[in-house]
C-alpha positions in Angstrom: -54.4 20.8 -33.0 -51.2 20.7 -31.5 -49.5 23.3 -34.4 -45.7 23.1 -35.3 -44.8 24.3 -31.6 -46.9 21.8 -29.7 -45.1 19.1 -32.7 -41.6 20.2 -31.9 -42.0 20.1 -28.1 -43.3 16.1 -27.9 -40.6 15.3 -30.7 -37.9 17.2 -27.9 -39.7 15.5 -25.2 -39.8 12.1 -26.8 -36.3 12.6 -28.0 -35.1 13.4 -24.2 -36.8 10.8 -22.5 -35.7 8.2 -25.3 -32.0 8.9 -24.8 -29.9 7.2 -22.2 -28.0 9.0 -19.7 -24.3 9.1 -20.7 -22.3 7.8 -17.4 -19.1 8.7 -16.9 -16.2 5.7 -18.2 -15.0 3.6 -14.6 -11.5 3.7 -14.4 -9.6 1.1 -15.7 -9.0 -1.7 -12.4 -5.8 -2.9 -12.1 -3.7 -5.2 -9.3 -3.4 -2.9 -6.1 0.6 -4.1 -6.0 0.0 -4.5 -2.7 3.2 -5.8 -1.9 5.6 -3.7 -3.6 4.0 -0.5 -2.5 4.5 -2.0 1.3 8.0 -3.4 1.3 10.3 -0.6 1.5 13.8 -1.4 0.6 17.1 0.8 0.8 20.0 1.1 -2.1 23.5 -0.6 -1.3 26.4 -0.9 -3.1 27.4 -4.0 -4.2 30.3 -5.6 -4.5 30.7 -5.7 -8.4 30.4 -2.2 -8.4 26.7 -1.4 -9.3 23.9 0.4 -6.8 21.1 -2.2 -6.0 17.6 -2.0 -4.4 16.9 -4.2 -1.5 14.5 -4.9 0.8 15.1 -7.6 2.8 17.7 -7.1 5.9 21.9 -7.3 5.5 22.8 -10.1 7.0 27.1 -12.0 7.0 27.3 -14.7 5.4 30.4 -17.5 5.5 31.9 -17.9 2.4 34.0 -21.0 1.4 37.6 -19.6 2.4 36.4 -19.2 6.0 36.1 -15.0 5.0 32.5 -13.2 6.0 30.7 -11.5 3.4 28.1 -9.0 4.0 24.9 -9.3 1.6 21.8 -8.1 0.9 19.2 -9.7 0.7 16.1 -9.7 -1.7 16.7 -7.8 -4.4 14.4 -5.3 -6.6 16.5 -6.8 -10.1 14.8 -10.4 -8.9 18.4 -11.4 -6.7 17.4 -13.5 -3.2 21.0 -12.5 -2.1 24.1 -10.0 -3.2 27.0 -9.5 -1.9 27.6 -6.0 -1.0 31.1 -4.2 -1.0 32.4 -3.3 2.6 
């Protein structure tokens, strides 16, 4: 009745409507790093001769001897304070 035609377009059809529509693959979620991308930080040079990343403000510290030190003060390498070379 239908004839190989009429066959081959309800297998098409039945084959279309049977698949699944192919969505495209989310992207993969990860933490926003909120606060490293917001703290923005400067280089110094510190006082044992290497560059370091800071963010927190330089502030002069007291040291033992009665000298003041100037410092850094939180620290990309994990450092809360470093003293910085004048």
């Amino acid at each position: 009745m239908f004839g190989e035609l009429g066959k081959m377009k309800s297998l098409t059809l039945a084959l279309m409507f049977s698949m699944t529509a192919a969505q495209p693959a989310q992207p993969v979620r990860q933490p926003s790093g909120h606060l490293e991308h917001s703290m923005v930080g400067r280089w110094y040079f510190a006082a044992n001769g290497h560059a370091v990343y800071c963010y927190g403000p330089v502030m002069t510290l007291p040291q033992a001897n009665g000298d003041l030190q100037k410092v850094a003060t939180f620290c990309r390498d994990g450092e809360t304070v470093v003293p910085l070379k004048d």
